[in-house]
C-alpha positions as CSV (number, residue, x, y, z in Angstrom):
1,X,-38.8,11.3,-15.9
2,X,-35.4,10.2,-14.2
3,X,-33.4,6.8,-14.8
4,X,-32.6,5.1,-12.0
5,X,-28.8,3.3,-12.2
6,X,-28.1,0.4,-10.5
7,X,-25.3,-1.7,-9.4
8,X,-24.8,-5.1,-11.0
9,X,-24.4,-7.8,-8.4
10,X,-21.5,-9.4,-11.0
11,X,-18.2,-9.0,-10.6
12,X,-16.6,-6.8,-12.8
13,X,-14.5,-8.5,-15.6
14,X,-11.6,-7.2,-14.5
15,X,-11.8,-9.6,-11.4
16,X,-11.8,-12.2,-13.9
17,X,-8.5,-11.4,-15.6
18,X,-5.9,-13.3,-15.1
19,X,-3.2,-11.2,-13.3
20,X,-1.7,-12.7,-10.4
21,X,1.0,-15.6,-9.6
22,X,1.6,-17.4,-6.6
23,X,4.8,-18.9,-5.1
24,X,4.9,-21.9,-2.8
25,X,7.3,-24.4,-2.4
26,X,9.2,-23.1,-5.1
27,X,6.6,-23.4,-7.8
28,X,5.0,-20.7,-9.2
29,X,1.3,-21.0,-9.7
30,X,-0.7,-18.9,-12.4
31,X,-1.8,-16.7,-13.4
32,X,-4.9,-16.6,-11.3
33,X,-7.5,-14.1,-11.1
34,X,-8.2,-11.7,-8.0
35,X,-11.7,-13.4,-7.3
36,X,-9.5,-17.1,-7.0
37,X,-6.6,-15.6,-5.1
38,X,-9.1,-14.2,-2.5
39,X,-11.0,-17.1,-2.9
40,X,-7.7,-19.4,-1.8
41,X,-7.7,-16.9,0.8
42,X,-11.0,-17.1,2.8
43,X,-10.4,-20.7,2.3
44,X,-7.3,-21.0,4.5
45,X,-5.5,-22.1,1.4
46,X,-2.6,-19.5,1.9
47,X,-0.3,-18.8,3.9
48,X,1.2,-15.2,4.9
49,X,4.5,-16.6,3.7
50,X,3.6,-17.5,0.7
51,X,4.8,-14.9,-2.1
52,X,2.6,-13.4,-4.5
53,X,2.8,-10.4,-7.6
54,X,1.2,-8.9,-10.2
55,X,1.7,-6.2,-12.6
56,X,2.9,-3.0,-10.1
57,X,4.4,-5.1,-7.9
58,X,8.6,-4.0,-8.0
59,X,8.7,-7.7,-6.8
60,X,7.2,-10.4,-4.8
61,X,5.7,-9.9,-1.7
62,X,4.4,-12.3,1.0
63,X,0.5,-12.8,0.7
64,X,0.3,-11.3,5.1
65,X,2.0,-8.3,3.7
66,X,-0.6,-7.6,0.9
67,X,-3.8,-5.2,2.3
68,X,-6.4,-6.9,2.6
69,X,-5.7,-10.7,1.3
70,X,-5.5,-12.2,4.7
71,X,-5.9,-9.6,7.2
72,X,-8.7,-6.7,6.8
73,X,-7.1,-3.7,5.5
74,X,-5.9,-1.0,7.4
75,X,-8.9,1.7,9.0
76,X,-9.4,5.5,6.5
77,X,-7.8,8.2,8.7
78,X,-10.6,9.1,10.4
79,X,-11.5,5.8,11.8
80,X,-7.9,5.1,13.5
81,X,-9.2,7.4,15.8
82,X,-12.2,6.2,16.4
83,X,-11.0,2.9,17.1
84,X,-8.3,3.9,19.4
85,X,-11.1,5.8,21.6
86,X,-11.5,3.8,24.8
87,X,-15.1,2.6,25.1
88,X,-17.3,3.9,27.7
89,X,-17.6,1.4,31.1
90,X,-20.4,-0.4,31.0
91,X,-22.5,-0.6,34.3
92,X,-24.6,-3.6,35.5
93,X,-27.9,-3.6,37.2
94,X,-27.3,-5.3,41.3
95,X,-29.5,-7.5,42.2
96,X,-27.4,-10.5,39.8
């Protein structure tokens, strides 16, 4: 008989772990973990020039510069071309 593996719905525990800082205003803020950063984010709580880091980081950077915080991240390869593709016209039934 086979197992069948499933996902867990909760976060792993590395979201919880504390490993990013936020400046504004001149304060730094943290350490915060990803899920509150992102969080701050979908809450219109940051702003794209706001600086952020975290371990890999050669310095700060501004949160609109970071893929995916406040923006979606960019398309995989073979979806830039996709999404350049000009859509087909649409027609309309006469008779509006």
């Amino acid at each position: 008989m086979s197992e069948l593996h499933t996902l867990s719905p909760t976060p792993s525990p590395a979201a919880d772990r504390p490993r990013w800082y936020l400046a504004r205003d001149g304060e730094r803020q943290g350490p915060l973990t990803t899920a509150k950063l992102y969080a701050m984010a979908g809450e219109d709580r940051l702003d794209p020039t706001d600086l952020v880091w975290r371990p890999g980081f050669p310095a700060w950077r501004q949160a609109g510069e970071v893929a995916g915080l406040l923006s979606p991240p960019p398309l995989p390869q073979g979806m830039r071309a996709m999404a350049g593709a000009e859509a087909p016209p649409l027609s309309f039934a006469s008779g509006e």
